[in-house]
C-alpha positions as CSV (number, residue, x, y, z in Angstrom):
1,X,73.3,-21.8,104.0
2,X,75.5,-23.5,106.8
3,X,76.6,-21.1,109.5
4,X,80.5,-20.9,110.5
5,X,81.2,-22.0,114.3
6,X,83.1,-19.6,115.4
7,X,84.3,-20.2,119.5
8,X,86.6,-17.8,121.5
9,X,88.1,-19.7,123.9
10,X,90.8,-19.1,126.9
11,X,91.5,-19.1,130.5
12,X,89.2,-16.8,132.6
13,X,89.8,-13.4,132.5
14,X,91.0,-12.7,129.1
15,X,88.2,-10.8,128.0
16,X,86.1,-13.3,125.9
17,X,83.1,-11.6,126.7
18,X,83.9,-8.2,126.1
19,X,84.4,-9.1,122.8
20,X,81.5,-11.3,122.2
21,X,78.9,-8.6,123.4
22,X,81.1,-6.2,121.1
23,X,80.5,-8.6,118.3
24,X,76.7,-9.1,119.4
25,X,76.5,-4.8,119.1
26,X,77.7,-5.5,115.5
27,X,74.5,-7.4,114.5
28,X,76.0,-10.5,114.7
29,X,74.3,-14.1,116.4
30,X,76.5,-14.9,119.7
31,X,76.0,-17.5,122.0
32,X,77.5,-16.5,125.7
33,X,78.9,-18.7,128.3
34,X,76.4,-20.5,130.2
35,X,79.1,-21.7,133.3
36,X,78.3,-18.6,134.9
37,X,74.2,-19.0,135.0
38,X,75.3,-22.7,136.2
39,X,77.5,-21.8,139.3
40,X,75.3,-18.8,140.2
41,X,72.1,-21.0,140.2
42,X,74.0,-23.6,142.2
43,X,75.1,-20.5,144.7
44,X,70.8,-19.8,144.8
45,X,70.8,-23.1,146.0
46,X,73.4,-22.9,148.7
47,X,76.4,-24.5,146.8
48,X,79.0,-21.9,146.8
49,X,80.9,-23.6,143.8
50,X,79.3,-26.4,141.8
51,X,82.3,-27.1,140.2
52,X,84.6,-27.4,143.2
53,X,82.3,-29.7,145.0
54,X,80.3,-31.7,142.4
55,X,82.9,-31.0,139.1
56,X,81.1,-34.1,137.3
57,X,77.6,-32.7,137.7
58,X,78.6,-29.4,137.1
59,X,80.8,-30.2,133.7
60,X,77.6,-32.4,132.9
61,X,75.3,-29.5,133.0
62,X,77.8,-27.5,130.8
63,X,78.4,-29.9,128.2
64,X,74.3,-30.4,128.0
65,X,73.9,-26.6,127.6
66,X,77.0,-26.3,124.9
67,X,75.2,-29.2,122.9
68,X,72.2,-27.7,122.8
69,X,73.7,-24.0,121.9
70,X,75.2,-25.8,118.9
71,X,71.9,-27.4,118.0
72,X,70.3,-24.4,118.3
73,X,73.1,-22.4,116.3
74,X,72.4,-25.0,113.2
75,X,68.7,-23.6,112.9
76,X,69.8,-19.9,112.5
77,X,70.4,-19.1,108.9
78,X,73.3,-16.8,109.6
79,X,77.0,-17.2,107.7
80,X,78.6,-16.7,111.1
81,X,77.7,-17.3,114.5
82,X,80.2,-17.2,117.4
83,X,80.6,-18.8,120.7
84,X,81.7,-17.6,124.0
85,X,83.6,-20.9,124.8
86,X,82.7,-24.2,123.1
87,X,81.8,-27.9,123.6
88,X,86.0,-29.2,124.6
89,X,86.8,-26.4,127.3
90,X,84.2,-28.9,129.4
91,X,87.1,-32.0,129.2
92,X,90.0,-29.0,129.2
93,X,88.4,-28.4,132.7
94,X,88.3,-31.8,133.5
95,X,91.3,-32.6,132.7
96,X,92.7,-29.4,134.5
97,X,90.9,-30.7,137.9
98,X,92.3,-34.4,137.4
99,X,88.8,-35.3,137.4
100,X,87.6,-38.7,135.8
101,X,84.6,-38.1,133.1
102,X,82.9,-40.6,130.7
103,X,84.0,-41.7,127.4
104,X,80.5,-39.7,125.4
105,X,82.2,-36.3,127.0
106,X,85.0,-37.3,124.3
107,X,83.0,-38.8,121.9
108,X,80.9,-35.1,122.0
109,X,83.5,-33.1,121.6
110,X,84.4,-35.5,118.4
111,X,80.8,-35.1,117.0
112,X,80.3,-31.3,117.4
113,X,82.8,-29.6,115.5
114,X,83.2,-25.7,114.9
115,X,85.0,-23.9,112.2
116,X,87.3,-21.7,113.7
117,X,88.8,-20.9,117.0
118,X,89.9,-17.6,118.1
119,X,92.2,-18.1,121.7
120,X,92.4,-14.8,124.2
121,X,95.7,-15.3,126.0
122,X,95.6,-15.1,129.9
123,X,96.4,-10.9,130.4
124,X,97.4,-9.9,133.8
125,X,96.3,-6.5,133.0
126,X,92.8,-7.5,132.8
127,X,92.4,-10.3,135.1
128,X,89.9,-9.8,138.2
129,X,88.2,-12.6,140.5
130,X,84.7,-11.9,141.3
131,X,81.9,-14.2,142.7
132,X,81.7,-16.8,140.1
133,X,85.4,-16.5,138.7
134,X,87.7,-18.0,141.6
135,X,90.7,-18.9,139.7
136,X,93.8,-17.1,140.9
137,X,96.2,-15.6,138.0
138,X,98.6,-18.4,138.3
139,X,95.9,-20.6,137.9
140,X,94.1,-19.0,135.2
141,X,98.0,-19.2,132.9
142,X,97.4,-23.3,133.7
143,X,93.7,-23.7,132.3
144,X,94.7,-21.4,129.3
145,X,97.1,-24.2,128.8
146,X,94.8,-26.9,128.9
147,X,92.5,-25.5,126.7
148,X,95.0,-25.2,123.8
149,X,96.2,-28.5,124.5
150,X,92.2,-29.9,124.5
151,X,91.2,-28.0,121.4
152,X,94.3,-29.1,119.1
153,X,94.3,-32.2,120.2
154,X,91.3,-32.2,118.6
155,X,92.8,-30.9,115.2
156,X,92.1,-27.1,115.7
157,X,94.2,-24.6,114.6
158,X,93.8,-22.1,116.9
159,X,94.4,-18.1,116.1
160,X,95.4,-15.5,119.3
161,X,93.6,-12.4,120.0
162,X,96.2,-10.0,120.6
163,X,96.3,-7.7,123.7
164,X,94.6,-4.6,122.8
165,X,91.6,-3.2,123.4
166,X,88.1,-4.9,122.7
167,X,87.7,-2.7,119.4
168,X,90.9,-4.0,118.0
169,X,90.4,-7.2,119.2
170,X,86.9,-7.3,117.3
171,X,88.4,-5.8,114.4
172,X,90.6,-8.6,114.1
173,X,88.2,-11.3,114.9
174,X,86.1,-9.9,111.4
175,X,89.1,-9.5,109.9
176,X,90.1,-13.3,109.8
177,X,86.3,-15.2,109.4
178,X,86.0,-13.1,106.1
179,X,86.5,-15.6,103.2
180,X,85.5,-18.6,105.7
C-alpha cells in the first residue's frame, strides 16, 4: 500500500503542531517540524538565528531533513501519514526573505509530491513569539501568504483549518483524508 502525504502548512503560530501531536495521540504516523531542532542547535553553537544570518545554509539543512522525512515516510506501510510542514514552505521562505537559492530547491519541491494539504490560517488569538519563533504578527500574515502562493503554484489545492479548537480542528482534518 502507498501512504497519503498529508502536510499542514501555514505561517508560524497557527497551531500546526497542536494538531499534529493531537493526530499523533490518535495512533496515527506524523512527522514534526525539524526548523526548530535546526535553529536551536545553531543557538547551541552561538548563532542566535541560523536563518537570519546564514538563510541559505539554514533552508539547505531544512530541505535535506524534509527529503529525507519523505523518504522515510515511503517505507512506513501506513494509508496516511501527515507532515508538520513540507518540502515547498523551504522556497516559500526563501522567497519571503528575497533570498536567491539554487535551481534543485525547485526541481525538489517538483519531484516530492504529497497528496493533500491542509493550511492553518495566521490567528491572532493564538499567536506568541518565543525563542525560536521571532516573527512578529504582521509578519507571520505575510509568510502565510507566501506559502499559499508557493504550494499552488505548485498545483495544490489547498483546504483551511478553521479557527477552533485543536479537537475540532483534528476532527476535520480526519474528516476530509477519508476516501483519499
Amino acid at each position: 500500500m502507498e501512504s497519503k502525504k498529508i502536510v499542514m502548512i501555514g505561517g508560524p503560530g497557527t497551531g500546526k503542531t497542536s494538531v499534529i501531536r493531537a493526530i499523533e495521540d490518535e495512533g496515527y504516523t506524523c512527522f514534526h517540524e525539524i526548523s526548530r531542532d535546526v535553529t536551536a542547535q545553531a543557538q547551541k553553537e552561538g548563532i542566535e538565528q541560523l536563518f537570519l544570518k546564514e538563510p541559505l545554509l539554514f533552508s539547505e539543512m531544512l530541505m535535506n531533513g524534509r527529503v529525507q522525512q519523505y523518504i522515510d515516510a515511503e517505507t512506513i506501510d501506513e494509508e496516511y501519514i501527515f507532515f508538520d510542514r513540507g518540502i515547498p514552505d523551504v522556497t516559500a521562505y526563501m522567497d519571503y526573505k528575497e533570498t536567491p537559492y539554487p535551481e534543485r530547491f525547485t526541481i525538489t519541491n517538483k519531484t516530492y509530491k504529497y497528496d493533500l494539504i491542509f493550511y492553518f490560517p495566521v490567528w491572532k488569538d493564538i499567536y506568541k513569539q518565543d525563542n525560536e519563533r521571532y516573527e512578529s504578527y504582521e509578519e507571520a500574515l505575510e509568510i502565510h501568504e507566501f506559502l499559499r502562493k508557493t504550494y499552488k503554484g505548485l498545483g495544490y489545492n489547498l483546504i483551511m483549518v478553521p479557527k477552533t479548537g485543536v479537537s475540532e480542528r483534528v476532527e476535520f482534518i480526519l474528516s476530509h483524508i477519508k476516501g483519499l
